[in-house]
C-alpha positions in Angstrom: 104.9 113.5 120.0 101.9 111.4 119.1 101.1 110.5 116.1 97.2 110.6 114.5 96.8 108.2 112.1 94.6 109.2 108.8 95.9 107.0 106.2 95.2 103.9 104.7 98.5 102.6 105.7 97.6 103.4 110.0 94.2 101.0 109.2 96.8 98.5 108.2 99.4 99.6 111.1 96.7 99.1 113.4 95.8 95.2 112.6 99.1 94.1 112.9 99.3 95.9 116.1 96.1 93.5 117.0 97.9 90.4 116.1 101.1 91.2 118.0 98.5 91.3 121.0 96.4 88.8 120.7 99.8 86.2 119.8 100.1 87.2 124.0 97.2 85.5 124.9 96.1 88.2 127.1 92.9 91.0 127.5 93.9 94.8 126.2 92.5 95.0 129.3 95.0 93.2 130.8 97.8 94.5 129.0 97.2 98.2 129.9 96.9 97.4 133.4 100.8 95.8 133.3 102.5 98.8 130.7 100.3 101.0 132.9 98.2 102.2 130.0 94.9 103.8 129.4 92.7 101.7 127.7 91.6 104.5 125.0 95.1 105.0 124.1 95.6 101.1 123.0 91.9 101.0 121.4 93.5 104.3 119.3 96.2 102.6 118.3 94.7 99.0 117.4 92.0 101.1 115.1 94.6 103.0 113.2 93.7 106.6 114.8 97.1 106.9 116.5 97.7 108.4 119.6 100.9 107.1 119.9 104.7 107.6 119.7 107.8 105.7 118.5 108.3 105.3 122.2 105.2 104.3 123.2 104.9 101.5 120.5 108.5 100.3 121.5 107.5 99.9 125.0 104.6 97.7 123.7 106.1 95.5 121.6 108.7 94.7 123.7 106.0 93.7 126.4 104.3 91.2 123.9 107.9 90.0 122.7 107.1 90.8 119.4 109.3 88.6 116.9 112.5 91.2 115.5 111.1 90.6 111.8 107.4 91.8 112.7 108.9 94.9 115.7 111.2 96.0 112.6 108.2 95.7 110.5 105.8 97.8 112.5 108.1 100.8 113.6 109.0 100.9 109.4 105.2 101.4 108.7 104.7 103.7 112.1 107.3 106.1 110.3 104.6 106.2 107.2 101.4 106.3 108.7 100.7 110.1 108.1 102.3 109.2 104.4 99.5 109.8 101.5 101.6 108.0 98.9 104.4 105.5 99.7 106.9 103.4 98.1 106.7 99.5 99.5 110.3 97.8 98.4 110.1 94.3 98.5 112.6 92.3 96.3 113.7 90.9 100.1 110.6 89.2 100.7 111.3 85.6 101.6 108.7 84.1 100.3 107.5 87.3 98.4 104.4 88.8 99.5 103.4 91.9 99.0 101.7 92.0 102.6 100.0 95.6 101.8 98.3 94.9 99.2 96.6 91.5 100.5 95.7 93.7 104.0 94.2 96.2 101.7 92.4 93.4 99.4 90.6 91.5 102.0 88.9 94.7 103.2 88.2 96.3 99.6 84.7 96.2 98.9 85.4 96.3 95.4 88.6 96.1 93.2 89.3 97.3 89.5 92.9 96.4 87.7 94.0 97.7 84.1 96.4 95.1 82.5 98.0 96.5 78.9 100.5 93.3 78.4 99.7 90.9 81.0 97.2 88.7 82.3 96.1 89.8 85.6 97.4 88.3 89.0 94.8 87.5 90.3 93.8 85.8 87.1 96.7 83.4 86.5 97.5 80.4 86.2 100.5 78.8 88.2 102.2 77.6 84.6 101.5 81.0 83.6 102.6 82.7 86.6 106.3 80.1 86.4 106.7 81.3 82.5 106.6 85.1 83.6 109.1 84.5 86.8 111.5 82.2 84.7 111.6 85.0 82.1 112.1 87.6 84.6 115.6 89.2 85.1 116.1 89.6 88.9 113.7 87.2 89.9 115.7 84.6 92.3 115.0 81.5 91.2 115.7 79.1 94.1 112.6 81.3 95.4 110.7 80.5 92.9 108.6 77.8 94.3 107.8 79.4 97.6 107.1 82.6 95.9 104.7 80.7 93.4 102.9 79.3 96.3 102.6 82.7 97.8 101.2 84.6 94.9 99.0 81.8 94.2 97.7 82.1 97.8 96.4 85.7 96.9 93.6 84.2 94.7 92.0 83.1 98.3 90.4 86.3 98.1 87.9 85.8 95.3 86.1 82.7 98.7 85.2 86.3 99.4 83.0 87.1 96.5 84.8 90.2 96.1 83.4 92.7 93.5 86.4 92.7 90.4 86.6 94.3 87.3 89.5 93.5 85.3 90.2 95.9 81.9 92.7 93.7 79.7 94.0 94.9 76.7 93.3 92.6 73.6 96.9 91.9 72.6 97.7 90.1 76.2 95.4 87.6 74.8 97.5 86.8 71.9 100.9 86.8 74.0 102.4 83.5 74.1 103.2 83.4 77.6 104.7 80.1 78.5 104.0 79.1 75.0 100.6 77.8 73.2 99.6 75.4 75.6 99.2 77.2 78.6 97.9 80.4 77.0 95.0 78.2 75.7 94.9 77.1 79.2 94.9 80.4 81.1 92.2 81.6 78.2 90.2 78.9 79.3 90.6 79.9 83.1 89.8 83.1 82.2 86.0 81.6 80.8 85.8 80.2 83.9 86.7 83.2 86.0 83.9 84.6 84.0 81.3 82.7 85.2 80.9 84.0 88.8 78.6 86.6 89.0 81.0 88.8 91.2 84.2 88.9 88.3 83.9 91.0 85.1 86.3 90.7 82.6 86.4 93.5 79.9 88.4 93.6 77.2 90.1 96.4 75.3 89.9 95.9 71.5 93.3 96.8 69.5 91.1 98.6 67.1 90.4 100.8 69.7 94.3 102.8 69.2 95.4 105.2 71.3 93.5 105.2 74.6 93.8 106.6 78.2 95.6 103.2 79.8 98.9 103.9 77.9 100.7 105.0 80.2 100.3 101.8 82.4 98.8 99.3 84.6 97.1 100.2 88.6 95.2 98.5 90.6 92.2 100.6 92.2 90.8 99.3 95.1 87.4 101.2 97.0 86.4 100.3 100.4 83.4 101.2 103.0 85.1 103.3 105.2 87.9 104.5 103.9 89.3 106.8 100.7 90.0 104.8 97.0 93.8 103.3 96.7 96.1 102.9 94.0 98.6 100.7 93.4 101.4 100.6 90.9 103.8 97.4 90.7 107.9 97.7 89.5 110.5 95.1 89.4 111.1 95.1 93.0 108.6 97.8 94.8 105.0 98.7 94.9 103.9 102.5 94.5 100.8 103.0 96.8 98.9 106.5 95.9 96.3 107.6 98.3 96.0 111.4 97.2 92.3 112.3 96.3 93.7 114.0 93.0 96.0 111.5 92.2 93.8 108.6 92.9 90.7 110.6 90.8 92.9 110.8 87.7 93.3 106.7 87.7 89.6 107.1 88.3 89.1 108.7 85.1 91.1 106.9 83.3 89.3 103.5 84.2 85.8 105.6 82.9 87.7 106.3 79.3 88.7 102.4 79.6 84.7 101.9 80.3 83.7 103.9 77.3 86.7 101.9 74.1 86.4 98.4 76.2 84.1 95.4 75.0 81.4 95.0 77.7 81.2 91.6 79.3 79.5 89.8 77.0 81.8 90.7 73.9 84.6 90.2 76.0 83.7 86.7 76.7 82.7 85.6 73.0 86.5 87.3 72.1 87.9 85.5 74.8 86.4 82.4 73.4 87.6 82.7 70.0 91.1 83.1 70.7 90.9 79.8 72.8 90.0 77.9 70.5 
């Protein structure tokens, strides 16, 4: 049967759909007339409405000699598309790259992260990013270069101007990470960050106690078209949540984080103590 896309996860099902066309050099046009297609039913499927089946999407793929890695990659995701909340396993990554996210990133129109023990991704440092992978468990370290290089890539997104918030608790700013040298550095970075208009950094004061981000840290993103996402990072697999009541709870959460959190101003004079 057809499926109808209404997720998150069929937007992103239906760019890499686009890619695996256009690497053929040829029209959509074009490619209907050879798999015999109607034209509606590939404009469906390349803006992640559906209107296709497992079949279907086999028969295409193999037309445009899609690569194994990214065919095996687009009938996973096919199986998800009508999932509202998903698990994304990815200690296999080679280089890792948490490929959903960064899809969802470069078309959020704005993005909002809570951070209780760690300076935010998108905020880090390279030395600060090495200290947290060498100190890491499972983390394969013949990787670790190319995955460096990879996550470092994901700060690309801020040429975008993209409208971030990042909540912090107080005590990540006091964490040695990679020892004193390179937390003053990644302070400093952080005073940087600070200065375009577009990033907010607000920090949450340890006097504040017990507050609503205990539990742990999410990444909210909100776009133009489509509904708020959440994601939630493990060792080795990222949780996406797309229910509206799931996704409103991590809303409210980030409004009690509004109401105990520093506003920007404060933030940035705490900041600027510590990195002294």
């Amino acid at each position: 049967m057809p499926k109808r896309f209404s997720t998150a996860r069929g937007r992103e099902f239906g760019d890499a759909v686009r890619a695996a066309l256009s690497a053929t050099g040829m029209t959509a046009r074009e490619i209907c007339e050879k798999i015999d297609w109607d034209p509606s039913k590939l404009s469906d499927l390349v803006n992640g409405k559906g209107g296709s089946s497992e079949v279907d999407l086999g028969i295409l793929l193999g037309f445009c000699r899609t690569p194994s890695e990214e065919r095996d990659h687009l009938m996973a995701i096919f199986r998800e598309t009508d999932m509202k909340d998903w698990w994304q396993h990815h200690a296999d990554h080679r280089p890792f790259e948490v490929r959903t996210f960064l899809e969802h990133l470069r078309k959020a129109k704005e993005y909002v992260g809570w951070m209780p023990l760690l300076i935010p991704g998108l905020l880090q440092l390279s030395e600060y990013r090495r200290a947290l992978c060498l100190a890491s468990a499972a983390f394969p370290q013949d990787e670790l270069e190319a995955r460096l290089a990879a996550h470092m890539a994901m700060q690309e997104i801020f040429r975008q101007r993209l409208d971030s918030t990042f909540f912090i608790h107080e005590q990540v700013l006091l964490l040695p990470v990679g020892g004193g040298d390179v937390l003053r550095a990644q302070l400093h970075h952080l005073l940087q960050m600070l200065v375009r208009p577009y990033i907010n950094i607000r920090i949450v004061p340890t006097s504040a106690g017990a507050h609503a981000g205990l539990a742990g840290s999410f990444e909210l993103m909100r776009f133009d078209r489509i509904e708020p996402v959440v994601f939630l990072e493990s060792e080795n697999a990222n949780f996406i949540v797309e229910r509206k009541d799931s996704v409103n709870d991590y809303e409210e959460v980030l409004k009690a984080l509004d109401r105990v959190a520093l506003d920007t101003g404060e933030s940035q004079r705490r900041i600027s103590m510590l990195a002294t």
